[in-house]
C-alpha positions in Angstrom: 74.5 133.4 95.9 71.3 131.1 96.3 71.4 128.0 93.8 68.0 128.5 92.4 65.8 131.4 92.2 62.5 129.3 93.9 65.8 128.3 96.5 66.3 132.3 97.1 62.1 132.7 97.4 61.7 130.4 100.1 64.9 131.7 102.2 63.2 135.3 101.7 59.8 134.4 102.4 60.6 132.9 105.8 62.6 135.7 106.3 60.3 137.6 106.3 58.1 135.2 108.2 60.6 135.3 111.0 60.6 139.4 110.8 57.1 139.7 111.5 58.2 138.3 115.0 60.7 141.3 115.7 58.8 142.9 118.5 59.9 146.2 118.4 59.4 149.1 115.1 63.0 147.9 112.8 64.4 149.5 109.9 66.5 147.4 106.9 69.4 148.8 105.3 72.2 147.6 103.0 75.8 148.3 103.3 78.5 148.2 101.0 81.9 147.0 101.1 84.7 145.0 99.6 83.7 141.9 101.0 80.0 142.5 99.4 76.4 144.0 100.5 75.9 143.7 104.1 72.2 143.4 105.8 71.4 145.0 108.9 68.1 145.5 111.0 68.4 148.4 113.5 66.1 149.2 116.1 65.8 151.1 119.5 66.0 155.0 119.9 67.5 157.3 117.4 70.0 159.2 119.2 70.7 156.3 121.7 74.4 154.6 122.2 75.0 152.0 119.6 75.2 148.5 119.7 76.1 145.8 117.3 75.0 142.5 117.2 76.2 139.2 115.6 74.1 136.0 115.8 75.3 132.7 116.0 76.1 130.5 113.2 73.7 130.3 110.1 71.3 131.8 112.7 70.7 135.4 110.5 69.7 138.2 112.4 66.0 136.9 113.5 67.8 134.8 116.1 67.9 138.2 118.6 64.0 138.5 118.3 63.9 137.3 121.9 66.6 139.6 123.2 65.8 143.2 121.2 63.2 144.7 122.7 65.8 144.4 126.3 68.7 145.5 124.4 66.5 148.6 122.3 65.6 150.1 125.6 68.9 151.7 126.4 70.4 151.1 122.6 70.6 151.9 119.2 70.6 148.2 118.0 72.6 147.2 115.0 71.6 143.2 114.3 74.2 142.5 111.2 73.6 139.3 109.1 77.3 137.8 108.8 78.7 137.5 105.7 79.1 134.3 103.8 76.6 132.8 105.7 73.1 131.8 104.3 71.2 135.2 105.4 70.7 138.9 103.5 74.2 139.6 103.2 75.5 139.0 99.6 79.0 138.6 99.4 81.0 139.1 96.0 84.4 138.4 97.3 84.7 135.0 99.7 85.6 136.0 103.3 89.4 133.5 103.2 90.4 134.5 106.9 89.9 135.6 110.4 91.4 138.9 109.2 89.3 139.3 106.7 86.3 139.0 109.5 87.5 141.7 111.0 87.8 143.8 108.1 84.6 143.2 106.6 82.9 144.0 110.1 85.5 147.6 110.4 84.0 148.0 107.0 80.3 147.4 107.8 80.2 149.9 111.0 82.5 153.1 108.7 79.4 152.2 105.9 76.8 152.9 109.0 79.0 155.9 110.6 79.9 154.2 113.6 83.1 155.2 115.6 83.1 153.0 118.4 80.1 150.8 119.5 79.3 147.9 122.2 79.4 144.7 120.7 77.4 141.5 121.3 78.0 138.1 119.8 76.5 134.6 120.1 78.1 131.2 119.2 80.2 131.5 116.5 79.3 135.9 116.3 81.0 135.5 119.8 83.9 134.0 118.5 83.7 136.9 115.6 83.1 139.1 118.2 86.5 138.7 120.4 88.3 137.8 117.2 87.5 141.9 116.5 88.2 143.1 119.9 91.7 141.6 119.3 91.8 143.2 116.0 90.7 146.5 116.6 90.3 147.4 120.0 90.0 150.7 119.6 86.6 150.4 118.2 84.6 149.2 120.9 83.5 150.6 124.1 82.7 147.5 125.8 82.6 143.7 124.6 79.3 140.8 125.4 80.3 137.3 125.1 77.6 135.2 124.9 78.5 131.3 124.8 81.2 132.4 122.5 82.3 129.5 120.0 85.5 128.3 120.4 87.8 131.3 122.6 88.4 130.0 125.6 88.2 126.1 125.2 88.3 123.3 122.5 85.1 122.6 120.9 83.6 119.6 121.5 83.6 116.2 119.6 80.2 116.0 119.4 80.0 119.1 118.1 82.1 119.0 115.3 80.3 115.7 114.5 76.7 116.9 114.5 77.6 120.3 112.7 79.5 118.5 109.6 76.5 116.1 109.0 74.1 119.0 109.1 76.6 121.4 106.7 77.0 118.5 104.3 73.8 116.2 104.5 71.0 119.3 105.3 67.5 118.4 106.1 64.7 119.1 108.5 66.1 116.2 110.4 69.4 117.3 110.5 69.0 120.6 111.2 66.9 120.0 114.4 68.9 116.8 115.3 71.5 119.3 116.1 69.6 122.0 117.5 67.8 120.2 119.7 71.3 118.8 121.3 72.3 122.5 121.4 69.0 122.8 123.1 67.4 125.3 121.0 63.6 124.0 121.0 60.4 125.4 121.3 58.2 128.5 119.0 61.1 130.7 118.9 63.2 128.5 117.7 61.9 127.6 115.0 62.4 130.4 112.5 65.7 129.4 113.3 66.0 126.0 112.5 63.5 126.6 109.2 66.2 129.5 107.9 69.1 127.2 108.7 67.9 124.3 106.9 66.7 126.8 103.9 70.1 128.5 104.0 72.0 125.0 104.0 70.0 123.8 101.2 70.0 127.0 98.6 72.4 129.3 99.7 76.0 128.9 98.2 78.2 129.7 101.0 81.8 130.2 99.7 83.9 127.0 100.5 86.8 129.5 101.2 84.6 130.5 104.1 83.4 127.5 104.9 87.0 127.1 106.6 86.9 129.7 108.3 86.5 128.1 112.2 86.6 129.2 115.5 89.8 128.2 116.7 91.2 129.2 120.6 93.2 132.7 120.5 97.2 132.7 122.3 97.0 133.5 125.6 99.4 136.0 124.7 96.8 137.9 122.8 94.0 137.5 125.2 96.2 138.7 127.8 96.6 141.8 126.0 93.1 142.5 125.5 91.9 145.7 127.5 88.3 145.9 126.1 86.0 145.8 129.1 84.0 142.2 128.5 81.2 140.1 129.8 80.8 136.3 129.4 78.0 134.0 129.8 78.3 130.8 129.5 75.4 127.7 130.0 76.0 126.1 133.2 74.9 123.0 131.2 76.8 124.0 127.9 77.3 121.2 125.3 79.5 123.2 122.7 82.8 122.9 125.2 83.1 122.5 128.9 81.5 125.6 130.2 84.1 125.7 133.6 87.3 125.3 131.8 85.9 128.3 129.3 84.9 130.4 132.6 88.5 129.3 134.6 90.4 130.1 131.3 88.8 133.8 130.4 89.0 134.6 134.7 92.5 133.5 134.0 93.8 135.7 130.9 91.4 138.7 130.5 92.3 141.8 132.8 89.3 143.1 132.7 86.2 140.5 132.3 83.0 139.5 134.3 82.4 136.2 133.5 79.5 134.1 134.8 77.6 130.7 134.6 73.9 131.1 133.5 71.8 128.6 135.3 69.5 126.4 133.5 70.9 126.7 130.4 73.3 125.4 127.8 73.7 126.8 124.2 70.5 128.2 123.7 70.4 130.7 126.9 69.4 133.8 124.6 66.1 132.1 124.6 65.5 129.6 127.5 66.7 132.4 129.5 66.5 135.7 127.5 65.0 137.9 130.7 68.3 137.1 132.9 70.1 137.5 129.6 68.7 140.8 129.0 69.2 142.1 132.1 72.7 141.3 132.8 73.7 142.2 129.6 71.9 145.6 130.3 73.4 146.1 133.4 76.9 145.7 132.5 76.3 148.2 129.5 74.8 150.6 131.5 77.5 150.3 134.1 80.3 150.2 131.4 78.7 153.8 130.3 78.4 155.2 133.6 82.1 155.1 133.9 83.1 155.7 130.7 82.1 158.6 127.9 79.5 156.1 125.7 80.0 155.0 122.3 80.4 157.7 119.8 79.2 158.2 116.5 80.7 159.8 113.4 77.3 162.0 112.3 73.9 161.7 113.9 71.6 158.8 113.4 69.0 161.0 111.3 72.1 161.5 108.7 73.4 157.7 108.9 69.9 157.1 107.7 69.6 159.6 104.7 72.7 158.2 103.6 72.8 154.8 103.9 69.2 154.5 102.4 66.7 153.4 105.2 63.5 151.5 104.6 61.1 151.5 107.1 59.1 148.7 108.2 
């Protein structure tokens, strides 16, 4: 899927640049399904719930460096690179659809023996995220929203603006251009912004999924969902106006907490990763208290031996 093999060399070797960050022991395995061969970096105890994580768009799976080693304490930590986006995932059949999202994710937790997990998403893995929970409800115990892309209000103009010039025009400067209006600055972000700019330069994302945006679900079907869900939003988000989002999921979710982070826009999962972390843990640990946790389909040690580990 990358355009030339020295493009594929440099995505990898700042991978890997951005791995040696992770700051908890990880493993790497590959999955496979219809959709292709999926990525996934799992860390935390053995034999501890599982939870599933999706990073934001183009972000790979070294955007939750800052957040692991909170979410690992409690979890067994699934961070899945997204299909059809530059990453470690390969695909070999385009993802066309929002159904076909949801499929490819079913897919990708059968392949790692999962029955029913907790799932976090960021951005556009929080639009993936609920667009999952309405799909198959049934396989998740509880649901984390964070600044999910596109669910509960229109996107902004801005947004749409700065993203298309990036997609089609990348560079340094355009990648940071826009992530610095998104507000993700500083060290830690910028293994992000180098692997988004690599990814936009060598990797061929499908154009099929290149269509594939977040749009705002019925109310009908949010109204409908009975997945037990938190939602943080930026008090000073950029993406969409963070009080309509907040009014709008109060408003159609029976069962959500849904709160303002302060000091923060789109990048709170950095700026702000210890209140992250803690909420997030909290209402996790609550969710689990009053429900039987998240189940899995053979033991960890056995997932393991099966799916082909490697340790790290």
């Amino acid at each position: 899927m990358f355009k030339t093999p020295e493009g594929e060399r440099a995505f990898l070797a700042e991978y890997a640049e951005a791995m040696n960050r992770w700051p908890v022991p990880y493993e790497e395995a590959e999955v496979h399904g219809r959709f292709g061969s999926t990525h996934v970096v799992v860390s935390g105890p053995r034999h501890a719930p599982p939870l599933v994580l999706l990073h934001g768009y183009m972000a790979t799976s070294v955007m939750w460096a800052p957040n692991v080693a909170d979410f690992a304490k409690d979890h067994r930590v699934y961070a899945i690179d997204v299909m059809g986006q530059p990453s470690k995932s390969i695909p070999t059949e385009p993802i066309r659809t929002a159904n076909d999202y949801a499929v490819w994710l079913g897919e990708t937790l059968d392949a790692l023996y999962l029955d029913r997990v907790s799932l976090v998403g960021q951005s556009y893995g929080g639009w993936l995220a609920l667009n999952f929970a309405l799909f198959a409800p049934h396989r998740l115990h509880t649901l984390v929203l964070l600044s999910p892309g596109g669910g509960f209000a229109p996107m902004a103009r801005q947004f749409s603006l700065r993203g298309m010039l990036m997609v089609w025009f990348p560079s340094r400067l355009t990648v940071n251009w826009f992530m610095r209006w998104l507000g993700v600055t500083g060290a830690e972000a910028r293994p992000i912004c180098e692997l988004t700019y690599l990814g936009l330069k060598h990797f061929r994302v499908p154009v099929e999924t290149l269509r594939v945006l977040p749009v705002l679900f019925s109310e009908d079907r949010l109204r409908a969902m009975r997945v037990p869900t938190l939602l943080l939003i930026g008090r000073r988000e950029v993406v969409w106006n963070p009080v309509t989002a907040l009014r709008r999921a109060r408003e159609l979710f029976p069962n959500i907490q849904a709160e303002l982070v302060p000091n923060a826009s789109h990048e709170m999962c950095f700026s702000q990763r210890e209140f992250v972390g803690a909420r997030v843990r909290q209402f996790l640990n609550t969710a689990s208290t009053k429900k039987g946790g998240p189940r899995v389909l053979v033991s960890a040690s056995t997932m393991d031996d099966r799916v082909g580990r490697i340790a790290v």
